[in-house]
N, C-alpha and C positions, 0 to 999 in steps of 0.2 A: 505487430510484435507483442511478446505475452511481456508483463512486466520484469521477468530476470534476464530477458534476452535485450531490452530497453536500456536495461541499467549495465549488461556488459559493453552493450556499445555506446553508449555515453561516456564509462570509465574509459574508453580506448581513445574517444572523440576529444575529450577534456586532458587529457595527457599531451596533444599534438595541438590542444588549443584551436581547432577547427569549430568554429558557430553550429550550432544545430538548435531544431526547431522538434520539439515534441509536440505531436495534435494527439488530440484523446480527448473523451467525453466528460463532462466534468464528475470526480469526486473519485477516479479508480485511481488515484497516487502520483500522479506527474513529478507535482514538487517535493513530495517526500523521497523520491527514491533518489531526485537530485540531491536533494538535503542528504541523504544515507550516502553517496558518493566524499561530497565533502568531507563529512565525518570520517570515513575510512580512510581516507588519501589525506587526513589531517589540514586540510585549506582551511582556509576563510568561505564565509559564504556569506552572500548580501542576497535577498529575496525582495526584486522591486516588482510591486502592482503594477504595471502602466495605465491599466483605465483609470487610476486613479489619481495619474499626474498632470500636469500642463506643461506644454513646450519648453517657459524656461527652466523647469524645474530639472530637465537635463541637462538642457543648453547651458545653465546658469543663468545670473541678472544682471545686465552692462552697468557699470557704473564709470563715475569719473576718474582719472588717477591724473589729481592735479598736478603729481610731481614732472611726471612725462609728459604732462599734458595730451593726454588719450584716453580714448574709451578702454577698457576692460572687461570681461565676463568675469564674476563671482563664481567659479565651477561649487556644485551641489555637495554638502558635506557628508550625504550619503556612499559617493563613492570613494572606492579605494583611493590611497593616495600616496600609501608607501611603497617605493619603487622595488623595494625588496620582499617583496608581500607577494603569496601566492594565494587565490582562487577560484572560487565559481562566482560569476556575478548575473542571478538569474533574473531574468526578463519576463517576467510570468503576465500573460493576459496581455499578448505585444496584439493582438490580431484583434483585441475588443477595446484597445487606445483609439483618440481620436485621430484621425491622419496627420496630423502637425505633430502629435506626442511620435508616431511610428515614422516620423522622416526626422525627426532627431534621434530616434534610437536605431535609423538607416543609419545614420553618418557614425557613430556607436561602435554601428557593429561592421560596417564598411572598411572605416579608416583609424578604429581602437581609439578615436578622438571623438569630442564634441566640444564645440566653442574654444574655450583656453584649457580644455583639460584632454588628458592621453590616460589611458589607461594602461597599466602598470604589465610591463611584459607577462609575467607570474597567474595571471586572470585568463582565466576561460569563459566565453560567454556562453550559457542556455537561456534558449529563450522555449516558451512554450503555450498555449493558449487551445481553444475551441474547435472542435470543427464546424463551418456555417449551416451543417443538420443538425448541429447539439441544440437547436431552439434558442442559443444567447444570442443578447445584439453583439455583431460582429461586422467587422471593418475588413472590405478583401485586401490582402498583403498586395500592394504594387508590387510587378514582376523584378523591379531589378534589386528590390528588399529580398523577395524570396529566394530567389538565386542567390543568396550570400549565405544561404544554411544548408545543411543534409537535414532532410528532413527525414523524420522518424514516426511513423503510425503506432500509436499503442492502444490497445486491449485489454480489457481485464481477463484474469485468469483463474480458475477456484483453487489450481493445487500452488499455484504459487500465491496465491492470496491466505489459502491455509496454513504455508512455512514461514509466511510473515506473523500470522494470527499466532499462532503458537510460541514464535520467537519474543512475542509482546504482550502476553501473557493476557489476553483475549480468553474470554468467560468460555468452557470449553463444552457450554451448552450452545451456543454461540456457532463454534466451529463445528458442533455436530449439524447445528439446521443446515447449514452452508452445504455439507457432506448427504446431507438428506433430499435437500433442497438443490441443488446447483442451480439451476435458477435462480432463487432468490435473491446472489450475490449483487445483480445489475440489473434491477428491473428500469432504468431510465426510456421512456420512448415507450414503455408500454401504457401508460392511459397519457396523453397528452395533456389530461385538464389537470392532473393531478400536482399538486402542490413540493408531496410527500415521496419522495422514491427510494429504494436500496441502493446504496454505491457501496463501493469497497469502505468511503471515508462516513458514511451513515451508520456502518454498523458499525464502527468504532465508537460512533455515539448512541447506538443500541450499549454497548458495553458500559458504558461510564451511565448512563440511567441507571442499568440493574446494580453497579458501583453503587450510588447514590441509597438505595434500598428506600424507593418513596411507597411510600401506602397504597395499599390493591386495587383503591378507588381511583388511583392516578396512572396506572400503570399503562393498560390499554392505551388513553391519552396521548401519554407522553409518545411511547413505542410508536402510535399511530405519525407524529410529528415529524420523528425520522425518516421512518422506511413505509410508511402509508399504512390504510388502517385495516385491508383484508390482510396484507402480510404481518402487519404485529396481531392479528385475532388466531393465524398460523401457529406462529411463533410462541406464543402464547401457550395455545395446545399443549403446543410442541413439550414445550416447558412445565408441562401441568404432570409427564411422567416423571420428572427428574426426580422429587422428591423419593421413589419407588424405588429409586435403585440400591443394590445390594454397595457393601461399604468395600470401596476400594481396597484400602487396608485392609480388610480380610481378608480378599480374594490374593493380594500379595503377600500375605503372610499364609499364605495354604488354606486358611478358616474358610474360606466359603465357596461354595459350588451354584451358588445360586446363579438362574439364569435368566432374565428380563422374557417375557415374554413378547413383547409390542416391539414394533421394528424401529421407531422412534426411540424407544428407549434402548435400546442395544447401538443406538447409532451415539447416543453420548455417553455411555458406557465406555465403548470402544473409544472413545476420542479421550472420557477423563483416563481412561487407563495408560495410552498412549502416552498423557501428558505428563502423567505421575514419574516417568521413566524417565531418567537423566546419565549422565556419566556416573552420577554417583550411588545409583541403583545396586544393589548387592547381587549376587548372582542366585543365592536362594530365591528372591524374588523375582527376579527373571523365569527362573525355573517355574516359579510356580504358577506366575501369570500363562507361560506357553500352556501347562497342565491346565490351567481356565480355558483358556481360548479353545482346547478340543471339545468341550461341551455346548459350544460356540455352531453357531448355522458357521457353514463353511467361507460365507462372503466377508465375514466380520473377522471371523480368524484371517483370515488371510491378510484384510483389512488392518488390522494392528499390529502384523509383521511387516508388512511391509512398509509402513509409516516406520517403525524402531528401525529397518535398514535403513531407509530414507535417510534416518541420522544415522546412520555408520555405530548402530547398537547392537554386538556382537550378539547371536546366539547360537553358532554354530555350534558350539563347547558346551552347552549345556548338556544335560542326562536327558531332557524329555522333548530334547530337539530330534533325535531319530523316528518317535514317534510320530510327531508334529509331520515331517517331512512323510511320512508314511498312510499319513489320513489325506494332505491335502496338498503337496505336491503336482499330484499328478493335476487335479483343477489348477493349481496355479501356470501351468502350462497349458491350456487348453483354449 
């Protein structure tokens, strides 16, 4: 499943309270899309490591209760405990626990219990971890653990990893390589020795480097650490037109016709121009970006109209939409 169709069906799964288990390759957004579920649905969300735990740390710790004269379990101060409390209580890394942490978090997710603690009607459990080819150490799920989720395969995706980039205000030199590159979003599995690879979640930290603005001498470096070091010498490149390009603001206030020559730089061209556009865009501007876009190679106009519908950004109503429609229609149907 592509990441938006993951995340529809988890909001359906989490509504009925039903267990599900997400596999995916590590770094293209498991936990964040869970996370982005709770936020919208207003819950609580607890995010537990499990390889990070030990048995009693779910179970709890027995201790005496000398008034009753019994043992007792301490249930963990981690979980929910108010009965009137709704959320998500995510399981992340159940499949890379030791088997003693994954037969307490059987009993969890079996019987909404463990030792003296119940979890709170309002809770929804995901859990989610590795596939045993993603290269992690991982622990096979005993069958009658696995049988207690729907399980859910996810994939990374470039155009829905691009409406998230966009939405996150992701460096939109960034979003052009991606558009350039599709490839490069997931290189994981392609050199085995390698250290360094692209995920959806790597290039988020490609973003926060070039945030950072460290010195030219470091740059390579750094980029290499992320996403590895032929694709940051790429990227790089990639990066070496931007400076060249003509100034947004002109080309949206009518002043400029200029046109990128290099196919790299029309590809972040097209993406900053896209990005500049909002609900609160004026319609001059609109207007005059479409009048840009015809002096546009036909893949790139098309390309920037069809991202502005994407987001429901009107331009039928403009004056230099009949044109527009009249140069490159007919390719957009072909």
């Amino acid at each position: 499943m592509n990441p938006q169709s993951a995340k529809r069906a988890i909001a359906h799964l989490v509504d009925r309270k039903v267990p599900m288990f997400v596999w995916g390759p590590p770094g293209i957004g498991k936990s964040s899309i869970v996370k982005q579920i709770a936020n919208e649905k207003e819950l609580e969300y607890i995010d537990l490591r499990l390889s990070l735990l030990d048995p009693t740390d779910l179970r709890g710790i027995p201790f005496f209760d000398a008034k009753n004269d019994k043992a007792v379990w301490a249930p963990a101060s981690f979980l929910p405990t108010d009965e009137n409390s709704s959320g998500i209580l995510f399981l992340d890394e159940l499949n890379t626990a030791a088997p003693m942490v994954q037969a307490s978090a059987y009993q969890l997710i079996l019987d909404r219990k463990v030792g003296e603690y119940t979890l709170p009607d309002g809770w929804a459990i995901v859990a989610a971890g590795n596939r045993e080819s993603d290269r992690g150490v991982v622990f096979r799920m005993a069958a009658p653990l696995a049988n207690r989720f729907i399980h859910l395969d996810m994939e990374s995706n470039v155009e829905d990893w691009k409406t998230w980039a966009q939405n996150s205000n992701l460096r939109h030199s960034i979003i052009a390589f991606i558009s350039y590159r599709p490839d490069a979003l997931f290189t994981f599995g392609a050199n085995a020795e390698a250290k360094a690879f692209a995920t959806p979640r790597t290039w988020e930290y490609v973003n926060e480097i070039l945030e950072s603005e460290p010195e030219d001498d470091l740059l390579l470096a750094m980029l290499s650490g992320a996403i590895g070091e032929d694709l940051a010498a790429s990227f790089l490149g990639f990066l070496s037109v931007e400076k060249s390009l003509p100034d947004i603001e002109a080309i949206l206030a009518g002043e400029s016709k200029e046109v990128p020559a290099e196919t790299s730089a029309l590809h972040i061209l097209s993406t900053a121009l896209t990005m500049r556009i909002d609900d609160e865009t004026r319609s001059q501007e609109l207007n005059n970006l479409l009048a840009y876009t015809l002096n546009l190679p036909a893949e790139f106009a098309i390309m920037i109209v069809q991202d502005l519908r994407g987001r429901n950004i009107e331009l039928d109503y403009l004056s230099n939409w009949a044109l527009w429609s009249k140069n490159f229609t007919k390719i957009l149907h072909t």
